[in-house]
Backbone atoms as SQL, in Angstrom:
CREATE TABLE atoms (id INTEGER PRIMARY KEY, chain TEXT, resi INTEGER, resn TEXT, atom TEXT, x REAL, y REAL, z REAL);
INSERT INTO atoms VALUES
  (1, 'A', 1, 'UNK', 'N', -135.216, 136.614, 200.589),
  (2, 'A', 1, 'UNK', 'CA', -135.583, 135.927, 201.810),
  (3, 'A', 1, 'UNK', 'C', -135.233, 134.454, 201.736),
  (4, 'A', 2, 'UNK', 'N', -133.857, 133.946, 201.199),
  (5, 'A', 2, 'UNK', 'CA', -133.913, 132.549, 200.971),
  (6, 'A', 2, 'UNK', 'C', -133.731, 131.933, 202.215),
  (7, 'A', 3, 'UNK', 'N', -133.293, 132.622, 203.730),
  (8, 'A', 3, 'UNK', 'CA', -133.212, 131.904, 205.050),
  (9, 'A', 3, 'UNK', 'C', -134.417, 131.945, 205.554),
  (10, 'A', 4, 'UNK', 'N', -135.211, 132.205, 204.628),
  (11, 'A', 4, 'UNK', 'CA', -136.799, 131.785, 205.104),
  (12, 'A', 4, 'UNK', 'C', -137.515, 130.264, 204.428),
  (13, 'A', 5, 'UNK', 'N', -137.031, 129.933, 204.175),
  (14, 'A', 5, 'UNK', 'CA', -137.407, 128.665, 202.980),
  (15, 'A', 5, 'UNK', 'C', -136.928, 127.779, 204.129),
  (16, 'A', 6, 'UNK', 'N', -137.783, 126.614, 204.018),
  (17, 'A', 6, 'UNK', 'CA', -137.963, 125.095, 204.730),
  (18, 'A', 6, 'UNK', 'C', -138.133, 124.143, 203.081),
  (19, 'A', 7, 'UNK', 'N', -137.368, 123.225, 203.772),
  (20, 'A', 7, 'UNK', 'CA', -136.881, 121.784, 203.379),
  (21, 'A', 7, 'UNK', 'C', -137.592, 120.678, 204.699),
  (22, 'A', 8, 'UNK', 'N', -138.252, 119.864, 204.011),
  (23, 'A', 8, 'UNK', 'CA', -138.558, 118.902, 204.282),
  (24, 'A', 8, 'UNK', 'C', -137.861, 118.064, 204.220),
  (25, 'A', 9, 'UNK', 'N', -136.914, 117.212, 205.033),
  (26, 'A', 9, 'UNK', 'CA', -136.004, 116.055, 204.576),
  (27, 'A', 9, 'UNK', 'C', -136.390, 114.491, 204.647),
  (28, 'A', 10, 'UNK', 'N', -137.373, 114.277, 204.029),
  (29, 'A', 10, 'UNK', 'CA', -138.586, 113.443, 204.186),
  (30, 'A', 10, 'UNK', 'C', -139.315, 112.981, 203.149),
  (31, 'A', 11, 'UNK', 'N', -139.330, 111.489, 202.329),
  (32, 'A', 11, 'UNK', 'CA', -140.213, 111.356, 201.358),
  (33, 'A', 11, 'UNK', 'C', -141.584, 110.829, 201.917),
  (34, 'A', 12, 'UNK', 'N', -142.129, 110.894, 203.552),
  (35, 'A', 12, 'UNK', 'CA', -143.298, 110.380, 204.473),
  (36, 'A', 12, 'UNK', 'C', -144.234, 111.411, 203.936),
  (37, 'A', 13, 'UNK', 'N', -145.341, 111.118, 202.802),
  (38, 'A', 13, 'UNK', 'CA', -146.494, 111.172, 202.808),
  (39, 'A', 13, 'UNK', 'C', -147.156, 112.238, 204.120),
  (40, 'A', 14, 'UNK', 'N', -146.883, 110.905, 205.312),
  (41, 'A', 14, 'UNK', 'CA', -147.418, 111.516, 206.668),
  (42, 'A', 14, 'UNK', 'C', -147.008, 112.591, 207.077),
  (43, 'A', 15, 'UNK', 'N', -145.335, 112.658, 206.903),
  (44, 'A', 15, 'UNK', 'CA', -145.309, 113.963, 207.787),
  (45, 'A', 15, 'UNK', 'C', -145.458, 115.541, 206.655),
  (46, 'A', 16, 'UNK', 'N', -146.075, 115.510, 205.804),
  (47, 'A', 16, 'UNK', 'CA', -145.995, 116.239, 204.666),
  (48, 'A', 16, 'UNK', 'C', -147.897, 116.560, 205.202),
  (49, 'A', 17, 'UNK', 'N', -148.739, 115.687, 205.740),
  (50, 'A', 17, 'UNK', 'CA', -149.851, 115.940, 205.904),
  (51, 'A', 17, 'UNK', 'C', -149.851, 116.549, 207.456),
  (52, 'A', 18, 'UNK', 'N', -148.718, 116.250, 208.457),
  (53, 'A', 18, 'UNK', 'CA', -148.779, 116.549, 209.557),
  (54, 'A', 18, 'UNK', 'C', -148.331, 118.031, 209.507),
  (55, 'A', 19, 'UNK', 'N', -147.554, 118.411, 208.863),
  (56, 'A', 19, 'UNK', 'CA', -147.252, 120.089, 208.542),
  (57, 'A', 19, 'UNK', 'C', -148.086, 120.449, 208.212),
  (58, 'A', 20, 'UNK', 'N', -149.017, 119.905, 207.028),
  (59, 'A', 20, 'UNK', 'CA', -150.151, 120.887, 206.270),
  (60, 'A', 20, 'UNK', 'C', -151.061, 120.958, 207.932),
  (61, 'A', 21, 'UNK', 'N', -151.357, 119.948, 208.623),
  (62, 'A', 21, 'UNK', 'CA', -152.416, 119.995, 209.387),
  (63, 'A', 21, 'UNK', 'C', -151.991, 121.525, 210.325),
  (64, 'A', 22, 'UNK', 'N', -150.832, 121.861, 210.281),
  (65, 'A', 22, 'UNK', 'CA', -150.512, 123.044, 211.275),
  (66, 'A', 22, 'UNK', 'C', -149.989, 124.255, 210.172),
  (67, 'A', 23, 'UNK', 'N', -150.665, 124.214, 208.952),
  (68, 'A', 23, 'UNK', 'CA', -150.239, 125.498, 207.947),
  (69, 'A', 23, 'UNK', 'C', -149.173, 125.808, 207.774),
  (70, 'A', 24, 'UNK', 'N', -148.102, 124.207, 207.553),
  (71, 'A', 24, 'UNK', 'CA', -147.062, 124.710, 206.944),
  (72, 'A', 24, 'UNK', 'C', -146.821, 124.064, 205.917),
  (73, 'A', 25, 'UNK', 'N', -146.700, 124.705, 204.992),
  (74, 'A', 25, 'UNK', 'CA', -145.746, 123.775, 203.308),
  (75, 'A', 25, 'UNK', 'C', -144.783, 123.838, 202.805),
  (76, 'A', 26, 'UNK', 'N', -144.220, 122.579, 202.984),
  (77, 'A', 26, 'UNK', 'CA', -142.334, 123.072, 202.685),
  (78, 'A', 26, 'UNK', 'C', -142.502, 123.561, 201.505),
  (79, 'A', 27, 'UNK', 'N', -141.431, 123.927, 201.260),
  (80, 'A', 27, 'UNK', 'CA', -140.824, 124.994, 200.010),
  (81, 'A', 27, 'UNK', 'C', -140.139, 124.121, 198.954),
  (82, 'A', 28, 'UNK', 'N', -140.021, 122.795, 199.568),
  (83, 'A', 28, 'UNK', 'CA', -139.145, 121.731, 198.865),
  (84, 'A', 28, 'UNK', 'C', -139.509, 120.324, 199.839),
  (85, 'A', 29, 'UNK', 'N', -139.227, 119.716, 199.047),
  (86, 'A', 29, 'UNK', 'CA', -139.071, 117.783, 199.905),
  (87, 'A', 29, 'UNK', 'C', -137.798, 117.427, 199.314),
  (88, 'A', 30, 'UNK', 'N', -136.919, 116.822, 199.844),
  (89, 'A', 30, 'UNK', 'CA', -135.746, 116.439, 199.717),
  (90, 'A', 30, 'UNK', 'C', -135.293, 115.413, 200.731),
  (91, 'A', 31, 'UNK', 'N', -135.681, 114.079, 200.511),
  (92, 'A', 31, 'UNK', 'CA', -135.430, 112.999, 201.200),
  (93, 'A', 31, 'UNK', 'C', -134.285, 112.542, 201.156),
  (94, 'A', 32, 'UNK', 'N', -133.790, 112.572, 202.581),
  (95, 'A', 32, 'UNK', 'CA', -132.528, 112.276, 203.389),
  (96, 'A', 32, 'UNK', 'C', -132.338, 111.035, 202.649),
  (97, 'A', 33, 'UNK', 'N', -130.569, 110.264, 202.076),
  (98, 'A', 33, 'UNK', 'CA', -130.700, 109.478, 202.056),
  (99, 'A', 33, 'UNK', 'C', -129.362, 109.200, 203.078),
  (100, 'A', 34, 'UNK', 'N', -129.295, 108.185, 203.633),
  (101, 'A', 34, 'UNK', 'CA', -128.308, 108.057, 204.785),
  (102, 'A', 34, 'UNK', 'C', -128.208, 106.281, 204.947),
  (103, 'A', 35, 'UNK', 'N', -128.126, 105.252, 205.758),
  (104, 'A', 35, 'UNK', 'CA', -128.290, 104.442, 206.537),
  (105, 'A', 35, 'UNK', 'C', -128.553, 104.688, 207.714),
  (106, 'A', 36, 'UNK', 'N', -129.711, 104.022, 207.505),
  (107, 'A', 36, 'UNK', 'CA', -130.533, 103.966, 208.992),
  (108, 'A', 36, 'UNK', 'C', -130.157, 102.837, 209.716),
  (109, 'A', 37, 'UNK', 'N', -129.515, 101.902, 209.555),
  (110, 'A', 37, 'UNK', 'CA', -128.880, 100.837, 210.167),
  (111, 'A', 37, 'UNK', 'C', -128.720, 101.342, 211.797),
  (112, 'A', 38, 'UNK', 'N', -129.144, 100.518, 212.435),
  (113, 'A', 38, 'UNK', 'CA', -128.482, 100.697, 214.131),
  (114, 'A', 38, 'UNK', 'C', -127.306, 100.650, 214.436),
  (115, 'A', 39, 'UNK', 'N', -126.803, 100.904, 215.158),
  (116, 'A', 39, 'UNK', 'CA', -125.066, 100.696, 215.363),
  (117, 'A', 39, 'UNK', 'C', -124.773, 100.055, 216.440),
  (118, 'A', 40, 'UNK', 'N', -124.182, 99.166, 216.778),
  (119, 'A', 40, 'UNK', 'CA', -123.915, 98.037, 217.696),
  (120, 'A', 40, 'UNK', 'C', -124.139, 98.845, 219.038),
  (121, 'A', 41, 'UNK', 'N', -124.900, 98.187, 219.623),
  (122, 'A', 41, 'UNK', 'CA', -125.470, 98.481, 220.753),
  (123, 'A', 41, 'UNK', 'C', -126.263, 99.816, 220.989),
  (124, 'A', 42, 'UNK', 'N', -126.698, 100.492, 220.229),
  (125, 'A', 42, 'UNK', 'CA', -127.336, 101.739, 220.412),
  (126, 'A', 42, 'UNK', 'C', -128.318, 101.428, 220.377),
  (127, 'A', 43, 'UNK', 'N', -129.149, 102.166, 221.628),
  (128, 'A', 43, 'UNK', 'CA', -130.597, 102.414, 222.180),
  (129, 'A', 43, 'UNK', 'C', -131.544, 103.023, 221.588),
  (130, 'A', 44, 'UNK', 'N', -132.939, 102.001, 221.155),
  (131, 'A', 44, 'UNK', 'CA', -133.904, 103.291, 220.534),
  (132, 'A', 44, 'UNK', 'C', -133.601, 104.978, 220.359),
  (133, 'A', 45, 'UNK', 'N', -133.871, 105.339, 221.725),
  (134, 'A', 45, 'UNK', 'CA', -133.955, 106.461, 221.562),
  (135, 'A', 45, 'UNK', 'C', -132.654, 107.408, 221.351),
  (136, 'A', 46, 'UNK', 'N', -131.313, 107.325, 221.353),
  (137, 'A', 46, 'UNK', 'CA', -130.569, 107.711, 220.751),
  (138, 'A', 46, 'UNK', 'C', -130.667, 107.060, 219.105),
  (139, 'A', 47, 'UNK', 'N', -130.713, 106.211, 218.762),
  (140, 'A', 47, 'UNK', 'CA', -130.756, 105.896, 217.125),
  (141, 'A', 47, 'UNK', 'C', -131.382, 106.833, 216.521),
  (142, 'A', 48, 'UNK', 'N', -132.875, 106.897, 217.187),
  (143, 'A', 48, 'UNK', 'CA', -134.010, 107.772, 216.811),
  (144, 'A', 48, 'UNK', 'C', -133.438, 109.265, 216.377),
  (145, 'A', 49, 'UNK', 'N', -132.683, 109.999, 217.625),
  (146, 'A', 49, 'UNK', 'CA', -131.935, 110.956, 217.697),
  (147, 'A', 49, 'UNK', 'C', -130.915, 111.296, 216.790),
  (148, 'A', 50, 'UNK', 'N', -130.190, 110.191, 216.474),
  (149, 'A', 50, 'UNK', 'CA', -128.805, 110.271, 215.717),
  (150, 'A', 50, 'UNK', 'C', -129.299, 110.244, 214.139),
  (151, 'A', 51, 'UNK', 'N', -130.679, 109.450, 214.030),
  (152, 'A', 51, 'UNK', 'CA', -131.016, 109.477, 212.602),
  (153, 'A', 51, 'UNK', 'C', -131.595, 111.116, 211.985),
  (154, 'A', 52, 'UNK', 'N', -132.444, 111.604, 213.074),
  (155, 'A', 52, 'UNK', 'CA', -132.506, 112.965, 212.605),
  (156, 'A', 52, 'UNK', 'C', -132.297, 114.058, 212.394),
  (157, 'A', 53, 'UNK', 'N', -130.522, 113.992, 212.943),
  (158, 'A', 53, 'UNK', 'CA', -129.552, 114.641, 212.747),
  (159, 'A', 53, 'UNK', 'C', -129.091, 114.551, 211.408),
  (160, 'A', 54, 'UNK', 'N', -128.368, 113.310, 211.700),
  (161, 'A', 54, 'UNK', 'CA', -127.890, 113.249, 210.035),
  (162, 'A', 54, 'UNK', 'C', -128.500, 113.219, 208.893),
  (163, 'A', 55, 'UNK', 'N', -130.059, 113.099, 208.712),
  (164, 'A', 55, 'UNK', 'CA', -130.721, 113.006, 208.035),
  (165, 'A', 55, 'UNK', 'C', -130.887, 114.858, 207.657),
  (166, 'A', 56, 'UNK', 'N', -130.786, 115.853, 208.551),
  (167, 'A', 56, 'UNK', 'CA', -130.937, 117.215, 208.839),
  (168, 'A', 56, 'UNK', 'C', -129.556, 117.629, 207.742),
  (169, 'A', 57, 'UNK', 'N', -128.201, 116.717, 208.469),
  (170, 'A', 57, 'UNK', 'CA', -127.320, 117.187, 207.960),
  (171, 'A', 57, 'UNK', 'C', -127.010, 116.911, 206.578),
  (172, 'A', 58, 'UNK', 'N', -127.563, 115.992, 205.636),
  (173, 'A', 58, 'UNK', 'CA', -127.096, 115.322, 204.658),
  (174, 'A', 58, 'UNK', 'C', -128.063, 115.716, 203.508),
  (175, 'A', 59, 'UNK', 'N', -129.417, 116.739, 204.226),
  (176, 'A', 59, 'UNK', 'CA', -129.592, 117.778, 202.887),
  (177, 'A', 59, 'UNK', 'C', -128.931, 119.104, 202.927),
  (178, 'A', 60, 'UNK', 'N', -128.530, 118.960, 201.333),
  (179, 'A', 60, 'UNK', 'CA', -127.783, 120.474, 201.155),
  (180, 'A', 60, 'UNK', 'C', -128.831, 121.491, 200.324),
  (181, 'A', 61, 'UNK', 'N', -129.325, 121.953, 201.373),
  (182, 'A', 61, 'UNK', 'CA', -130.675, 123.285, 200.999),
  (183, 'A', 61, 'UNK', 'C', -130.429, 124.577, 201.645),
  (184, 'A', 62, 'UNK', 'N', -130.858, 125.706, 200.904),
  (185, 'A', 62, 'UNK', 'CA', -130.519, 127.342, 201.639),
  (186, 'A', 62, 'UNK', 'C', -131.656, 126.889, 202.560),
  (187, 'A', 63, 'UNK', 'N', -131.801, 127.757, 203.324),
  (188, 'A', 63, 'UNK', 'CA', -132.718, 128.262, 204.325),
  (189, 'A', 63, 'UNK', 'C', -132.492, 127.005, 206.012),
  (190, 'A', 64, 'UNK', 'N', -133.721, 126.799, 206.366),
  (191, 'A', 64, 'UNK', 'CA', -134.113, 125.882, 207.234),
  (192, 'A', 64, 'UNK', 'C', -134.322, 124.248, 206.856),
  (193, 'A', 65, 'UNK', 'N', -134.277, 122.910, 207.687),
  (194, 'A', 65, 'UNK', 'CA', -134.578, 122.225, 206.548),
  (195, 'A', 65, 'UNK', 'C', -134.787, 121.381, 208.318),
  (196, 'A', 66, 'UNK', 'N', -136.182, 120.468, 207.830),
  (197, 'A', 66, 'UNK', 'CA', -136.854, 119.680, 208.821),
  (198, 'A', 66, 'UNK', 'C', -136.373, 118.703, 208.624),
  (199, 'A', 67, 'UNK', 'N', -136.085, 118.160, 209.443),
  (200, 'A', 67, 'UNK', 'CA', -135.958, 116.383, 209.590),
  (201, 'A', 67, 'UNK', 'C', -136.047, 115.133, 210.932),
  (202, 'A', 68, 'UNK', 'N', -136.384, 114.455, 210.569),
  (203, 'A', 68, 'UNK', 'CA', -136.725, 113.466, 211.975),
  (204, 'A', 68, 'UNK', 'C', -136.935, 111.881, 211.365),
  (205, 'A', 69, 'UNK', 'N', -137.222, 110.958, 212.494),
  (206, 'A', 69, 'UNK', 'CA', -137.129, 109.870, 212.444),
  (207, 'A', 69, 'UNK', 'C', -138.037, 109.240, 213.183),
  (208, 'A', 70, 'UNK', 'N', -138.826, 108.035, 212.952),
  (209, 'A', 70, 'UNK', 'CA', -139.756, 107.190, 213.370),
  (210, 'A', 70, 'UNK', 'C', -138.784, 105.928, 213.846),
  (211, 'A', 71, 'UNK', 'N', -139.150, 105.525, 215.049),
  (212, 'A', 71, 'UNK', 'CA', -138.064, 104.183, 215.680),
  (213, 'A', 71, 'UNK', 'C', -139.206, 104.045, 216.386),
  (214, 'A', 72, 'UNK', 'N', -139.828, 101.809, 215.942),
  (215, 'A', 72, 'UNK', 'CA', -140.442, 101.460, 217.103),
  (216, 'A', 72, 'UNK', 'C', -139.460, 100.189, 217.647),
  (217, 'A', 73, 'UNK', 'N', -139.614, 99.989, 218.899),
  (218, 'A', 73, 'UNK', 'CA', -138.974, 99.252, 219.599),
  (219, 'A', 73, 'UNK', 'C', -139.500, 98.411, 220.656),
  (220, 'A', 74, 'UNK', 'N', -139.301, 97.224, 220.744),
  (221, 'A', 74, 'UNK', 'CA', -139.394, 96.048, 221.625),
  (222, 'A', 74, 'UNK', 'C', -138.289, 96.024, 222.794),
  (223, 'A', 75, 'UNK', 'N', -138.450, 96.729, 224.051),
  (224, 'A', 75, 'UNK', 'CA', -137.283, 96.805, 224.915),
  (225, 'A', 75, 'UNK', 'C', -136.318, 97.524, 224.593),
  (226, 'A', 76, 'UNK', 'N', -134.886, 96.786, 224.133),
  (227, 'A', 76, 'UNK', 'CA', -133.640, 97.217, 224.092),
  (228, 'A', 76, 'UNK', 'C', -133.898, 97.207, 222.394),
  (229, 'A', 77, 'UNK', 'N', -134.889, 96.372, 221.731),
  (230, 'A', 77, 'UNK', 'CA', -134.629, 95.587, 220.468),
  (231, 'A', 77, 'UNK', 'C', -135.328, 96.857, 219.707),
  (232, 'A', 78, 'UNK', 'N', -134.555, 97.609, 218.437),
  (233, 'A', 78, 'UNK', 'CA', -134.979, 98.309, 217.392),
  (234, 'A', 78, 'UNK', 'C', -135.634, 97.154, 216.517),
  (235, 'A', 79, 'UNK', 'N', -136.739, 97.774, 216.228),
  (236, 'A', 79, 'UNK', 'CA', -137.818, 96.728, 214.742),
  (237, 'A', 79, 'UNK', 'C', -137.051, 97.297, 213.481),
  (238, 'A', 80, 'UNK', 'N', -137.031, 96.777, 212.316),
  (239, 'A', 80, 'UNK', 'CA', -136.358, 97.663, 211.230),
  (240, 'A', 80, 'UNK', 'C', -137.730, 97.798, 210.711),
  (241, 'A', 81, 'UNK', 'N', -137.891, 98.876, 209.794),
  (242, 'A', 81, 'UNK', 'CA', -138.818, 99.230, 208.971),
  (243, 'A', 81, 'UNK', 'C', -139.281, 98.716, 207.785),
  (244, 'A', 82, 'UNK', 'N', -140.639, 98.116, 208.109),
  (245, 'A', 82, 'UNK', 'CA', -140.885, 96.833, 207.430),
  (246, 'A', 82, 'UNK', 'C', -141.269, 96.818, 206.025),
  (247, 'A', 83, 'UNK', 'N', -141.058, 96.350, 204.647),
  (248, 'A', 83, 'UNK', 'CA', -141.018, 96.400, 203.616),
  (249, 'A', 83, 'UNK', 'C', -141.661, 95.417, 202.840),
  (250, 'A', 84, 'UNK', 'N', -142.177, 94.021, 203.570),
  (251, 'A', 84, 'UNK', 'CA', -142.544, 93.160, 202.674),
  (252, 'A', 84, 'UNK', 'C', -143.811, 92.668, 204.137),
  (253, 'A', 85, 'UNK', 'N', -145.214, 92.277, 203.503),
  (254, 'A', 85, 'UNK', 'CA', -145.921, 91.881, 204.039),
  (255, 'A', 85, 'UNK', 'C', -144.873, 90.881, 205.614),
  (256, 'A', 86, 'UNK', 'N', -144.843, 90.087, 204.711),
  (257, 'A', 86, 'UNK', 'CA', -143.832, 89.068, 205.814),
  (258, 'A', 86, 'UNK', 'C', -142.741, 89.553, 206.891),
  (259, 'A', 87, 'UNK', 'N', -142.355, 90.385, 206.597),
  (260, 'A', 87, 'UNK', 'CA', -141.171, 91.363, 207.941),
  (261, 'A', 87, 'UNK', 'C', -142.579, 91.621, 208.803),
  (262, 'A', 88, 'UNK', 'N', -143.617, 92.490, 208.060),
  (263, 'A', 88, 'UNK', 'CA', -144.890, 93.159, 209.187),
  (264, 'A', 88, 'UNK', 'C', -145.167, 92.582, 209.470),
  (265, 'A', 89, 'UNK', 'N', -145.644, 91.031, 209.449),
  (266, 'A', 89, 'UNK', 'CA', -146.153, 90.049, 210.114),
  (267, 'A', 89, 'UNK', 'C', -144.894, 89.238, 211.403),
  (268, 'A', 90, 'UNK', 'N', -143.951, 89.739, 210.760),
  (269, 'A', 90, 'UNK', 'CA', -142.719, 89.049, 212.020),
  (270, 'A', 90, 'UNK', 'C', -142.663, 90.162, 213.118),
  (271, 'A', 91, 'UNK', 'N', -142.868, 91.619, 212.842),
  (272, 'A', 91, 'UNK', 'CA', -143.012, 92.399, 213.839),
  (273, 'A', 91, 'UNK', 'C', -143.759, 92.627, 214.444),
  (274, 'A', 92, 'UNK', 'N', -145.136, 92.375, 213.997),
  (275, 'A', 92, 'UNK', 'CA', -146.152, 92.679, 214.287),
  (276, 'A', 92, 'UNK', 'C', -146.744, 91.419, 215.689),
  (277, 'A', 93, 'UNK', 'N', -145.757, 89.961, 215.898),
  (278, 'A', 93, 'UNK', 'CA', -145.970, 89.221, 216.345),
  (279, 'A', 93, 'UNK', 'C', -144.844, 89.304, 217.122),
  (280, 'A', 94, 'UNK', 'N', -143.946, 90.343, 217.345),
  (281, 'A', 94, 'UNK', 'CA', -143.289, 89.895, 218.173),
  (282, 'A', 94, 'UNK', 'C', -143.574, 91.145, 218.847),
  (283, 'A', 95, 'UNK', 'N', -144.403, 91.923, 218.511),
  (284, 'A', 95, 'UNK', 'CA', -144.884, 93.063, 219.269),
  (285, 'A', 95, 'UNK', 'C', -146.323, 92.537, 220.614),
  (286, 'A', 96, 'UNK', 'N', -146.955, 91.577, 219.675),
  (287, 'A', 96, 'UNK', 'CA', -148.248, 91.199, 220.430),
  (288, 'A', 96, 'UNK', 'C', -147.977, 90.466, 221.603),
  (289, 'A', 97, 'UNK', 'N', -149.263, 91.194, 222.655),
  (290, 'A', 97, 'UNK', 'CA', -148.723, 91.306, 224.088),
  (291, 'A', 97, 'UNK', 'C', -147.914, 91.614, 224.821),
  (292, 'A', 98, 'UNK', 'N', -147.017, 92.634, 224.263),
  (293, 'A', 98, 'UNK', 'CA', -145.927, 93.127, 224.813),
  (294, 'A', 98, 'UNK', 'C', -145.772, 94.457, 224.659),
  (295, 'A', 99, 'UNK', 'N', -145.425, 95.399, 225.458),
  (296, 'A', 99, 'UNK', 'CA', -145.434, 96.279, 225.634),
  (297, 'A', 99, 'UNK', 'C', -144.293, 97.166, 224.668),
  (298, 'A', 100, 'UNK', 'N', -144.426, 98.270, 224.052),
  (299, 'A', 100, 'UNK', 'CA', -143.510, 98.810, 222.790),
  (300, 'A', 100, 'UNK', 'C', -143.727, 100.412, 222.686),
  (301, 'A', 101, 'UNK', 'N', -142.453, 100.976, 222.188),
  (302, 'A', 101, 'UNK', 'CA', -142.208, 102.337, 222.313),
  (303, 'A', 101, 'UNK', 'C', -142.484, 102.737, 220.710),
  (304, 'A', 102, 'UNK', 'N', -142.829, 103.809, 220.489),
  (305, 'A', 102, 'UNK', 'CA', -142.781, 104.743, 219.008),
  (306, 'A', 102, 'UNK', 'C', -142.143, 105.715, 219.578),
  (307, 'A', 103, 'UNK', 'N', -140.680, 106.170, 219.023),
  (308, 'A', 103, 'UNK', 'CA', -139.929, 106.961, 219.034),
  (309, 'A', 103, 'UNK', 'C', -139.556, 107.887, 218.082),
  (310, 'A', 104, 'UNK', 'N', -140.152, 109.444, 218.067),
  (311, 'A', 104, 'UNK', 'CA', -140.286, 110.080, 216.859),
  (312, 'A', 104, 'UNK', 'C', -138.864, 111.386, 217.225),
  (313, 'A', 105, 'UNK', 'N', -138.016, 111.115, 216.894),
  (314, 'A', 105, 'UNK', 'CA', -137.172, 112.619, 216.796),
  (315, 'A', 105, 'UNK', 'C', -138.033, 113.900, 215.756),
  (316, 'A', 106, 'UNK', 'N', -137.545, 115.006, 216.171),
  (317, 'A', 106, 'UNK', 'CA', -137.865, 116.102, 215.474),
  (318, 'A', 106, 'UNK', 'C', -136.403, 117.116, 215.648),
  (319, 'A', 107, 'UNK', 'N', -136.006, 116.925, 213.887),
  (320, 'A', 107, 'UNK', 'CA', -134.420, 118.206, 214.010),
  (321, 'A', 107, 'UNK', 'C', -134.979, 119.475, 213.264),
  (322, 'A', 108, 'UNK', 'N', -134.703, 120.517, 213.398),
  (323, 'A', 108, 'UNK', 'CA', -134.254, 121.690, 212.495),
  (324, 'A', 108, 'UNK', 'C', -133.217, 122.441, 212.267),
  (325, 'A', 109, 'UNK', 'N', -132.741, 122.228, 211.408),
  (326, 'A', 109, 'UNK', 'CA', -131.457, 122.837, 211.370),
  (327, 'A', 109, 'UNK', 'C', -131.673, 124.511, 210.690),
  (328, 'A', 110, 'UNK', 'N', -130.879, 124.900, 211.260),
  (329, 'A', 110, 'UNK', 'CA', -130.916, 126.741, 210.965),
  (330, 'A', 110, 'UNK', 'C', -130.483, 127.165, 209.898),
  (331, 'A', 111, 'UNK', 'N', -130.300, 128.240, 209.066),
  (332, 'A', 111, 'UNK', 'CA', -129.503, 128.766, 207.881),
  (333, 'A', 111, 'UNK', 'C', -127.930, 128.483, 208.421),
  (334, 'A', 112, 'UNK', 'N', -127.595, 128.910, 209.519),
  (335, 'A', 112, 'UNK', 'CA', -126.573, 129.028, 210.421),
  (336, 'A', 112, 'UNK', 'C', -125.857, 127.468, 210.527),
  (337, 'A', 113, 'UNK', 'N', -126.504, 126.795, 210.480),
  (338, 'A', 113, 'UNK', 'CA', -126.092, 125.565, 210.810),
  (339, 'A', 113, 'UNK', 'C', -126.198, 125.044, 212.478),
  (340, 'A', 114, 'UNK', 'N', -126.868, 125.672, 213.261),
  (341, 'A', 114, 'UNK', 'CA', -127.396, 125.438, 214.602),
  (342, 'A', 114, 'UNK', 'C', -128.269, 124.743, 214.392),
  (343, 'A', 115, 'UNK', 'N', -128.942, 122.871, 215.335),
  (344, 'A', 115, 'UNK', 'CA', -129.894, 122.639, 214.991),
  (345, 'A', 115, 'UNK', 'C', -130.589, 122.815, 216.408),
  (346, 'A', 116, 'UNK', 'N', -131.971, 122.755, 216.487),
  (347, 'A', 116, 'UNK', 'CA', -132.690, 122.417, 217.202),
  (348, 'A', 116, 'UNK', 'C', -133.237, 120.846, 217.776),
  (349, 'A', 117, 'UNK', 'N', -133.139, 120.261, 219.121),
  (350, 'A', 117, 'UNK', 'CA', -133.903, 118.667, 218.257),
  (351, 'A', 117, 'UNK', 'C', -135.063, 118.645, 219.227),
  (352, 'A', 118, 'UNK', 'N', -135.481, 117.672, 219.099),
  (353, 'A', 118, 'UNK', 'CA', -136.605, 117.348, 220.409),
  (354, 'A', 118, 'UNK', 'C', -137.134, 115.666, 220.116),
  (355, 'A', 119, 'UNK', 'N', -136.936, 114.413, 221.482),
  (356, 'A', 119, 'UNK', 'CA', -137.565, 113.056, 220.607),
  (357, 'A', 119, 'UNK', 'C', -139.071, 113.425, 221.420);
């Protein structure tokens, strides 16, 4: 039954607790590594999209294999994902009083290589 096996393509803590919360446990974790970099002029919600594709595509696992992407955004403006107290405090202030999107893709890709997506 190895086209029954799920891959997690994800080293998020969170979304490893958000599966358990709905009784599922990957079979594996295998975190996508890719660039997440934006690409000149691309919109939240395609970035969002395009990251959890390739992130889908760039593990090599039998079966099924999950993957997705977290994008928050100021307007047109992608935030990058903050790493040092000081970035969270620059985002976190250019977020206040202003209105902002959380953009979560969700991919699955098939044994087949068909994916599914949904943001």
């Amino acid at each position: 039954m190895g086209s029954l096996r799920l891959t997690l393509a994800s080293a998020s803590p969170r979304r490893r607790e958000l599966l358990a919360r709905l009784g599922v446990v990957p079979d594996a974790v295998v975190p996508a590594d890719i660039d997440e970099s934006p690409l000149k002029g691309e919109l939240p919600r395609a970035h969002a999209m395009r990251l959890g594709r390739e992130k889908a595509l760039a593990v090599a696992a039998p079966g099924f294999v999950l993957a997705g992407d977290t994008v928050v955004a100021v307007g047109r403006r992608i935030l990058p994902k903050t790493e040092t107290e000081a970035a969270a405090r620059a985002c976190l202030e250019l977020m206040s009083g202003r209105r902002h999107q959380v953009l979560t893709s969700v991919v699955l890709r098939a044994p087949d290589g068909s994916m599914r997506e949904r943001l």
